[in-house]
N, C-alpha and C positions, 0 to 999 in steps of 0.2 A: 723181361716183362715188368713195367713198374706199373704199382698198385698207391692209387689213392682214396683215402678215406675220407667222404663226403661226410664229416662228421669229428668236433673234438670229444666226443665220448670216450673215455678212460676204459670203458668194459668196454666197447666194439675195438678200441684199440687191442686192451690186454686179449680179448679173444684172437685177433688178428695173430698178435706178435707168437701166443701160444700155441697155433696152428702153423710155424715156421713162414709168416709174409712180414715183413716189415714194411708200413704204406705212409706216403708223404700224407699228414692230415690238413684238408682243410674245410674252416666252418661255411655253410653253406645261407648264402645271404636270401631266405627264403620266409615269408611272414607266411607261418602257420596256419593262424588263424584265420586272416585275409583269403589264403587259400581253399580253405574248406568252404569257410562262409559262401565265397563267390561262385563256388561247382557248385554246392546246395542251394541256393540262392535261383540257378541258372537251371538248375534241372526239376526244383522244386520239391524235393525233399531231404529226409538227413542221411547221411552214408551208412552204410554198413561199417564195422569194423576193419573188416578184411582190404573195404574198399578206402578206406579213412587211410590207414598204414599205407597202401600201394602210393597211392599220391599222393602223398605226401615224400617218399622216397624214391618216387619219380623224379619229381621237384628239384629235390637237394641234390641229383645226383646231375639232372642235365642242369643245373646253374653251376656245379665245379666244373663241369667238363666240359660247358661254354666256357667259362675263366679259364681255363688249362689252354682249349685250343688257342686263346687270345694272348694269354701271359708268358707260355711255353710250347711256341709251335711246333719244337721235336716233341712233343711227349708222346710217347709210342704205349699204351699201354690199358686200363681198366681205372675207372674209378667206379666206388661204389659208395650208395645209397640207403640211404634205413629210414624204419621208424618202426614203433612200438605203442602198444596200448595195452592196459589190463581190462579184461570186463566181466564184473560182478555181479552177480542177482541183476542183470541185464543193464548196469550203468558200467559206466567207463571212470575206470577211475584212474586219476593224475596222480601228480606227486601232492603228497597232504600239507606240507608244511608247519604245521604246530603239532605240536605234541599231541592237542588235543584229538585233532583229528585221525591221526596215526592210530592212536589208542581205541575210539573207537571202531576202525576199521579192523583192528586186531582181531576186538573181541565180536566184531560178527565174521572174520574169516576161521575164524580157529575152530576146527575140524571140518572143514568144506572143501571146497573148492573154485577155481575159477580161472580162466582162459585167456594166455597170454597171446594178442596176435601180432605179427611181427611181417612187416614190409620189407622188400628187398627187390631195389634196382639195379644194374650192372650195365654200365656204356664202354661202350670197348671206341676208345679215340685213337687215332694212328693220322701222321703228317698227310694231307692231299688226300684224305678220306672223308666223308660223312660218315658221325657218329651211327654206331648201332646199338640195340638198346636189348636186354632180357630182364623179365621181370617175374616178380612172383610173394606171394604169400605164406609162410609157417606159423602154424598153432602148438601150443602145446598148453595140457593141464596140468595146474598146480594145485598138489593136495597136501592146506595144512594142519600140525599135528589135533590131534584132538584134544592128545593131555597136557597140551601146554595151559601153564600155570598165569594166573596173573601177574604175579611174581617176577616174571621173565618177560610179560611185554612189558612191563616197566621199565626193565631193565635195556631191552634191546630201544624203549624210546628213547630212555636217556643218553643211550649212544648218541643220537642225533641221525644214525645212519638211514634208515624210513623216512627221514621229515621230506631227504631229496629223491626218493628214486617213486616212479611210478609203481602205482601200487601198493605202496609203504612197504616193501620187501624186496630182498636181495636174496639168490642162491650161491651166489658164489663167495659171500664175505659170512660178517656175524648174521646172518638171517637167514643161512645156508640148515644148519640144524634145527631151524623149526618148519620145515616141509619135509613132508614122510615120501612125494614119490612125486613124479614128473612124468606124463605121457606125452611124449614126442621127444625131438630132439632139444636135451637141455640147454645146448647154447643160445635157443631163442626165447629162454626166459632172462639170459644173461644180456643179448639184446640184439643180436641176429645170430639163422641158424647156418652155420657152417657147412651144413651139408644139402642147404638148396642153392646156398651162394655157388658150391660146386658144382652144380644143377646149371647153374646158370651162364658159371664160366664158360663152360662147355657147351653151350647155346653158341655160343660165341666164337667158337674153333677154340678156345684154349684150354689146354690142361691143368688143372691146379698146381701138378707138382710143378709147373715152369716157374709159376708162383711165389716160389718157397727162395727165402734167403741162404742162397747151400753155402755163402761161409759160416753161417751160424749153428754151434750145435744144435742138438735136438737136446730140450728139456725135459721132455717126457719119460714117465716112468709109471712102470706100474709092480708094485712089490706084494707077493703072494707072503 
């Protein structure tokens, strides 16, 4: 069963390869914003979050698997879709890009909270078929520290590492210790969640474990 990832994202990848799939990436030729605008636009109002993420990972997922059926007619298998947003004191915030902005977002999340939503589409392709599709949404809250120091958002801006990531924050790298706790599954603050995508496979007749690259060991450990 080959798996593709409607996305060059580094963290949807490393989540991927860390969950035993190894998936062919490709980036999905889809204008965002055009997108949005035009549904809003058409239905005459702004989307919801939930529904911002959906299709938008809709989108990305049926334009690879349109190119797959046309570029590679054997491909027997799943490709998958995403997207992501954070939303704060009821805005949505992107990636900041200066320092400056990073900084301030710190210092109004620091001891709060705020709600990561995360799109997830799944098209199941096979040769002499029509595509089928399962789709779906995860949330999860992120709550961070209180006594984090100014100190240390300086420090974590001067990484550089917030300037790029929605949100101005990361769990899984150096932004990982200044969040005290995550309700939901934490892989959709990483940037999809793992365990709806397996929701979803399965929409689909297939199993996850078929998924899994079984010449490759298993990385995982968990040490008491």
């Amino acid at each position: 069963m080959r798996v593709c990832l409607a996305s060059t994202s580094p963290a949807r990848l490393m989540l991927l390869r860390q969950a035993g799939i190894e998936p062919l990436t490709l980036a999905p030729d889809v204008d965002e914003d055009a997108v949005i605008a035009t549904v809003e636009a058409a239905e005459g109002r702004t989307l919801e979050p939930d529904e911002h993420v959906l299709l938008l990972a809709r989108r990305k997922a049926a334009d690879v698997a349109a190119r797959l059926a046309d570029d590679d007619p054997h491909f027997d298998g799943i490709v998958i879709g995403g997207d992501s947003m954070f939303l704060f004191d009821g805005a949505v915030l992107g990636k900041p890009y200066t320092p400056e902005a990073a900084r301030e977002r710190w210092h109004a999340m620091r001891g709060r909270s705020g709600v990561l939503h995360s799109g997830h589409a799944v098209v199941r392709v096979r040769p002499g078929e029509s595509p089928r599709e399962a789709h779906g949404v995860a949330e999860a809250s992120v709550f961070f520290a209180g006594d984090l120091t100014d100190a240390e958002i300086d420090a974590y801006i001067a990484s550089e590492e917030p300037l790029h990531v929605a949100g101005a924050f990361t769990i899984d790298s150096l932004g990982g210790p200044f969040i005290d706790r995550v309700e939901g599954d934490p892989s959709t603050v990483v940037g999809m969640s793992l365990s709806r995508l397996r929701r979803l496979v399965r929409e689909l007749g297939i199993e996850w474990t078929d998924l899994w690259l079984r010449s490759s060991p298993s990385g995982g450990s968990h040490e008491g």
